[in-house]
N, C-alpha and C positions, 0 to 999 in steps of 0.2 A: 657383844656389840657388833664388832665384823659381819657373820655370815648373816645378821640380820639388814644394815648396812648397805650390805651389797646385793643384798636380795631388792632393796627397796630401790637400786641405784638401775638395775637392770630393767625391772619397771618402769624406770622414767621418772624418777620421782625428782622433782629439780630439787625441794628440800636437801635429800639423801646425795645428789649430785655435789650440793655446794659442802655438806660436811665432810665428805668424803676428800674432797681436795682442802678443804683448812685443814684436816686433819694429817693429810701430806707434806704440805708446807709446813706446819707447826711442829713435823717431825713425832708425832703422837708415837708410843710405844705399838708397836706391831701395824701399825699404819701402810708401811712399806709391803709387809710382807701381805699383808690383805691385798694392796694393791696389786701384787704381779699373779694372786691368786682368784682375783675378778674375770679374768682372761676376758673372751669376746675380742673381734677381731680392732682391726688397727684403722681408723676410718682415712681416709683421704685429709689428709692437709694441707693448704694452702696459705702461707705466710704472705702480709699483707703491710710490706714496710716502706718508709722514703717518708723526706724530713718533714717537721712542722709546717703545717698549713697548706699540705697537698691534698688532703681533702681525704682521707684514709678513711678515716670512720664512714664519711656517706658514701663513700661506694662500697666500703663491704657490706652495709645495709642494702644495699641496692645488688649487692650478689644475692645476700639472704633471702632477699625476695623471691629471687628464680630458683633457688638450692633447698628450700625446704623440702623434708629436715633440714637443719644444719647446726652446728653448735659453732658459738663465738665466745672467741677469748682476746680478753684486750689487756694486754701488759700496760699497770699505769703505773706514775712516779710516786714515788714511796715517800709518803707523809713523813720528816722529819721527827717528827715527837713520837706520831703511834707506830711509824714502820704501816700502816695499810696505805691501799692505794688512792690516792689525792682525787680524783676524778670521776672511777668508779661504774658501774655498767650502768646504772641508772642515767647518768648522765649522757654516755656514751654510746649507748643504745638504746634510751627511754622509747624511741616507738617501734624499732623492728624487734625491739626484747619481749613486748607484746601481746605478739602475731603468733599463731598456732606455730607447733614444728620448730620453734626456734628458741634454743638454749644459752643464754649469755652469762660470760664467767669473767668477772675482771679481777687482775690479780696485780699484786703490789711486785714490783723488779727488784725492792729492798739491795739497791744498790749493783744488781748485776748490771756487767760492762755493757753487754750488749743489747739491754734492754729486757732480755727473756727472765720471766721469774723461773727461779728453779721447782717451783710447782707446775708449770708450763706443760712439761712433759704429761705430769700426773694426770692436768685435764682434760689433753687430750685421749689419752689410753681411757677414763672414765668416760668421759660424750661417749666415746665409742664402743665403750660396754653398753652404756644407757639407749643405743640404738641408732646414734647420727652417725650415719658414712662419712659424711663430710665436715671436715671441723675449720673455720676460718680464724687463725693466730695475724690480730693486728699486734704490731713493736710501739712499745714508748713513744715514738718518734723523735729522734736523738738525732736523726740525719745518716751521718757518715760512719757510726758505730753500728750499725744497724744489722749487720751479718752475719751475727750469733744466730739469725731467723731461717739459714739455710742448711743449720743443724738438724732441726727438728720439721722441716717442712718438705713435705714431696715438692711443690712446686711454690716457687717464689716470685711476686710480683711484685715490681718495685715501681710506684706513686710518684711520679716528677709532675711539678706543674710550672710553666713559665715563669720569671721574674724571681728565683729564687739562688740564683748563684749555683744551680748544678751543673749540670756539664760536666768538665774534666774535672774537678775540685772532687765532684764524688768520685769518679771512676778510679783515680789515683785511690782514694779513700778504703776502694772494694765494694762498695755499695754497687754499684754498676755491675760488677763481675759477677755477682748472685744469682742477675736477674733471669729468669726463667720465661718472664714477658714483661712488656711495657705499659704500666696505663702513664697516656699524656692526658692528666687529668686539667679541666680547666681550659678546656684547647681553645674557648673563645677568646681568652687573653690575648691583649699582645705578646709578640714573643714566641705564639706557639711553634709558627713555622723553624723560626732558630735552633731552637730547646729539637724537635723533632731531625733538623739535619743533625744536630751533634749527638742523638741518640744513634744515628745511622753510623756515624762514627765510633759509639760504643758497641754496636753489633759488629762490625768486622773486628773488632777487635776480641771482643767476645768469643765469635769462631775463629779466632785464633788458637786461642786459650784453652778453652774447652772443646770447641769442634762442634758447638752448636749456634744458630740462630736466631735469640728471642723474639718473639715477634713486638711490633709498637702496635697499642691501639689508643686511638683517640678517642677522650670521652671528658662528659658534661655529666658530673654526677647526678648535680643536684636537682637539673633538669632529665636525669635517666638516660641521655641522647649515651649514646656506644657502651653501654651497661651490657647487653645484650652481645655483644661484638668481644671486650674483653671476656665474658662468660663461656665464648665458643673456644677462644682463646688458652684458655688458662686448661677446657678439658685438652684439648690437643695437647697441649704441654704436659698435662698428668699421663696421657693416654705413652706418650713418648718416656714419661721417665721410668715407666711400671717396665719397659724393656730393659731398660738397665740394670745390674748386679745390685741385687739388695743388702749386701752384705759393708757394702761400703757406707751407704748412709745408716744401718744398721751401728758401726765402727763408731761415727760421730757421734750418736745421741750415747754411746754406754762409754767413749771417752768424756764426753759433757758431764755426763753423772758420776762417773770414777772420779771428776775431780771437784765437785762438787761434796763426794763424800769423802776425799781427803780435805777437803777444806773444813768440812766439819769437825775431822777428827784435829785437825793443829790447831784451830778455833779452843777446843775444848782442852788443849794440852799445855799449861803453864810457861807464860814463857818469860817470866821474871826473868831467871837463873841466865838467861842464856844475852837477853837484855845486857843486865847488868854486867857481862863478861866483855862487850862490848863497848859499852860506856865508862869502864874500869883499864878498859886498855885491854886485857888479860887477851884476849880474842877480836879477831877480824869480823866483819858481815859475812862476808859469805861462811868461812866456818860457822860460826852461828847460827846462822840460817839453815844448813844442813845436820847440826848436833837436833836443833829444833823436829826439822821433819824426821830425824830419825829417831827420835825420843817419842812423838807424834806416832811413827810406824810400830815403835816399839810395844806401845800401849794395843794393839789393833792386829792380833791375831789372824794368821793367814788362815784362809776358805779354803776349800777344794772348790777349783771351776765347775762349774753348770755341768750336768751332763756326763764330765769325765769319769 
């Protein structure tokens, strides 16, 4: 099944693209290992986050445009009953999904914090086997949890549009601190002007923090007006972070998944026993909690590292 799979995924084949990533998420028996054995390089990503109703979805349509290829993935909210995603790319992309050159993947968050499905990773490493350089990850949009996106993203753009309570409220939050560049989307609103000096307020504080400067750009999605403007934007910010030490963002995405596949394993490890020791009096939470993951580790035989 694999090396055919992948043969078909390297092609292009969107069919072979979308099984390949349920088959990651769904955790399929040798799914994983297929995966890191697809190789093909790592394409450009660009996270595409900030709260409900900043207009996310139509401007990264309105990237797609200029970025063909490109491959889109849009984290949506996980259907209660079925666990898929409520929303879904059809919806979410009904007209730039399309357009030649352009691959759209929507995937169910099934409850992660920060909006990112833990197949996330998977699609973008597949687009980018399949041939797109560039892959654009929009978030749930949850607002102020939204920072799990600067795990897995080269460059992060964070969506503020007038009248919506951001400002300081986000920055405290961390949504602020991500950012990589500014779209002030919506700027004919009232408000823009405001929203925009206290964004000037989040960049000094920004180069504090980090020691860099995102830049703001003003844009009318819907109308296309500064689409072009964050576009130049967003490569200057990829172009700047390709100098930085790889090794660090490298660090987050394989701690993100180390504990994603400890979560799978205490998921799968019984935890009656250790419950009951607690509700019986016998035992504290925290011991418990640690008999648990170590009962959990116990099950789960140590690797040899990569390479060593």
């Amino acid at each position: 099944m694999w090396p055919e799979l992948s043969s078909a995924v390297r092609r292009g084949d969107a069919r072979a693209i979308g099984r390949f990533i349920r088959a990651v998420d769904d955790r399929l028996p040798g799914a994983e290992e297929a995966l890191d054995a697809l190789g093909g390089p790592r394409p450009t990503v660009v996270g595409i986050t900030g709260p409900p109703g900043a207009g996310k979805s139509t401007l990264l349509g309105r990237l797609a445009e200029l970025w063909r290829p490109v491959g889109l993935v849009a984290v949506d909210p996980s259907s209660p009953f079925s666990g898929g995603a409520l929303l879904g790319d059809r919806l979410r992309f009904s007209a730039v999904a399309r357009e030649p050159g352009v691959q759209a993947v929507s995937l169910a968050s099934r409850g992660a914090l920060g909006g990112l499905s833990r197949a996330t990773e998977a699609a973008v490493r597949v687009l980018g086997a399949a041939g797109y350089p560039r892959v654009l990850v929009e978030t749930v949009g949850v607002g102020q949890s939204e920072v799990e996106v600067a795990t897995l993203a080269d460059v992060t753009c964070v969506v503020l549009v007038p009248g919506l309570g951001d400002g300081v409220q986000a920055m405290k939050a961390g949504l602020l601190e991500i950012a990589d560049v500014f779209a002030l989307n919506k700027a004919d609103r009232p408000g823009a002007r405001r929203l925009a000096s206290e964004l000037d307020v989040a960049v000094d504080h920004i180069f504090a923090l980090r020691g860099v400067r995102p830049e703001r750009v003003s844009t009318e999605a819907t109308a296309g007006r500064g689409v072009s403007e964050l576009a130049a934007s967003i490569d200057r910010a990829v172009a700047q972070a390709a100098l930085l030490d790889p090794r660090e963002r490298a660090r987050r995405r394989l701690f993100a998944l180390a504990l994603d596949a400890l979560h799978d394993r205490l998921a799968a490890t019984p935890g009656e026993p250790f419950v009951d020791s607690v509700v019986g009096g016998r035992s504290g939470p925290y011991a418990a909690a640690r008999a648990w993951a170590e009962a959990a580790m116990a099950e789960y035989p140590g690797r040899d590292t990569p390479g060593a």
